[in-house]
C-alpha positions in Angstrom: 94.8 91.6 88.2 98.0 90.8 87.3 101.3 93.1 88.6 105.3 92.7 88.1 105.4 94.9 91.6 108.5 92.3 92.4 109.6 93.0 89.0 109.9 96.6 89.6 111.5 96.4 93.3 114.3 94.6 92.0 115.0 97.0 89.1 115.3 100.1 91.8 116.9 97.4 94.2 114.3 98.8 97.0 112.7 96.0 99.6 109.2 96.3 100.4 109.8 97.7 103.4 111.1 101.0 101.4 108.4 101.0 98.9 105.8 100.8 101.5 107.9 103.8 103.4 107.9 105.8 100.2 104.1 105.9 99.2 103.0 105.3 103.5 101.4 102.0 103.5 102.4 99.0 105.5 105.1 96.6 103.7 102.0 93.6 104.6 100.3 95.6 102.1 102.9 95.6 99.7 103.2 92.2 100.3 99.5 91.4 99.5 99.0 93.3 96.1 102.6 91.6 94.8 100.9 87.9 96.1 97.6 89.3 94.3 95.3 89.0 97.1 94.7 92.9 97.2 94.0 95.3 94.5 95.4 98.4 95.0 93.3 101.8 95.0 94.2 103.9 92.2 95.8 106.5 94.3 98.0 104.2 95.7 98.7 102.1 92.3 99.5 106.2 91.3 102.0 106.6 94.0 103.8 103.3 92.6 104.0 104.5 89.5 105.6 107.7 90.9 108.3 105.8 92.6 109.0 103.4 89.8 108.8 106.5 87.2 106.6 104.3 85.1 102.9 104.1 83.7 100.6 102.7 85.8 99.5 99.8 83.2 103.6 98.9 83.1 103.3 97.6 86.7 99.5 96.1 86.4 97.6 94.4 83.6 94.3 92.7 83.7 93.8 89.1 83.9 91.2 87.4 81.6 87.8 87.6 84.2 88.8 91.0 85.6 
């Protein structure tokens, strides 16, 4: 799965230390969905969306093999 999370950080000019604060996960976490080696659970891909007042699908896409 593909994501723009960085993308979307820079847009609000929030680190991954406040995004992780806002939707209570650990910024590691954060860091490992925007490297794609973790797929967020929809809740939390929800919770993103929330923050970033966005659709879900404008922050991740699927890859070809998903």
């Amino acid at each position: 799965m593909k994501n723009n999370l960085r993308i979307q950080r820079a847009i609000l000019d929030i680190t991954q230390a406040e995004l992780a604060e806002k939707i209570q996960v650990s910024r590691q976490t954060i860091n490992t969905i925007e490297s794609g080696k973790y797929v967020p659970s929809t809740v939390l891909a929800l919770k993103m969306a929330k923050v970033f007042a966005v659709s879900v699908d404008e922050i991740f896409s699927l890859e070809e093999g998903d």
